[in-house]
C-alpha positions in Angstrom: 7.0 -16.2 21.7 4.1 -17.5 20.2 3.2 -21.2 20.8 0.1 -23.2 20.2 -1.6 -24.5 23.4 -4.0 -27.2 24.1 -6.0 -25.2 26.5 -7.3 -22.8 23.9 -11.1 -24.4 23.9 -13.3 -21.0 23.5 -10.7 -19.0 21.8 -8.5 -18.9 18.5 -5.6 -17.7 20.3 -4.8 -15.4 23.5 -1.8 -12.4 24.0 -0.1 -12.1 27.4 0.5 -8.5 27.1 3.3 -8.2 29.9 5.0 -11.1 28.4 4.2 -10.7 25.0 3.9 -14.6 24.8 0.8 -15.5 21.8 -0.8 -18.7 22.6 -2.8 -20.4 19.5 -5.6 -23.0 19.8 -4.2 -26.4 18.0 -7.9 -26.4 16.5 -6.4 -24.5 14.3 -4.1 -26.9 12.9 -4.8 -27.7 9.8 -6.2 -24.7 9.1 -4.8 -22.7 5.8 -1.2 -20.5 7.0 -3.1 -17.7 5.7 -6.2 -18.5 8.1 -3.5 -19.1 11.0 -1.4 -16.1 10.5 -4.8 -13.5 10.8 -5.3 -14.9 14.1 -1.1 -14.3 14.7 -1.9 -10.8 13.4 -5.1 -10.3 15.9 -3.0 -11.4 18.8 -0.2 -9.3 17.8 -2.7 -6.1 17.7 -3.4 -6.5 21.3 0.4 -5.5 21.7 -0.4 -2.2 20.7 -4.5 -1.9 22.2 -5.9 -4.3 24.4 -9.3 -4.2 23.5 -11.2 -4.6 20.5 -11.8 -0.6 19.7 -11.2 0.9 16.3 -7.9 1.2 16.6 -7.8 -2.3 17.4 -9.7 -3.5 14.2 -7.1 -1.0 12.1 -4.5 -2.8 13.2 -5.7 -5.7 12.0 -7.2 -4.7 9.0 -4.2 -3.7 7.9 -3.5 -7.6 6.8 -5.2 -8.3 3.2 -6.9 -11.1 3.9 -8.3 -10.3 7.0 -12.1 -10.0 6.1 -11.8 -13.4 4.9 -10.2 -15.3 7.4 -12.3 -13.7 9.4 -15.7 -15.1 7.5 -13.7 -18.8 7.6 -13.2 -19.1 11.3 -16.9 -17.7 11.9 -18.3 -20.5 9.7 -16.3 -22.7 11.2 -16.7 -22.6 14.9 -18.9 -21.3 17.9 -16.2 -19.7 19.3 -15.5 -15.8 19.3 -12.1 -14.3 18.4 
């Protein structure tokens, strides 16, 4: 299930892997879909590898506009991923 959260203050979004319940900040609301659904896609990864290794990152990269909603989220916030 994914569901956005109010609690999500440092963070985009967080992945419960043993639930595989997705949590995404409603700072992101607002936000363009295509903005929204790279952090979905991040959070999704972590299904498959927990941290942030290689693997990880080709996971993600995997979704074409990933570079760039990444650069829009880091000139956006102080927050990491």
């Amino acid at each position: 299930a994914i569901t956005w959260s109010t609690r999500q203050n440092t963070r985009w979004g967080s992945c419960s892997v043993d639930t595989g319940r997705i949590r995404i900040s409603d700072r992101l609301a607002g936000f363009p879909e295509w903005v929204i659904d790279y952090v979905i896609v991040h959070e999704l990864a972590h299904l498959g590898e927990s941290g942030h290794n290689s693997s990880f990152w080709a996971l993600v990269n995997r979704y074409p506009l990933a570079e760039r909603a990444r650069g829009y989220l880091m000139a956006r916030a102080d927050v990491g991923d």
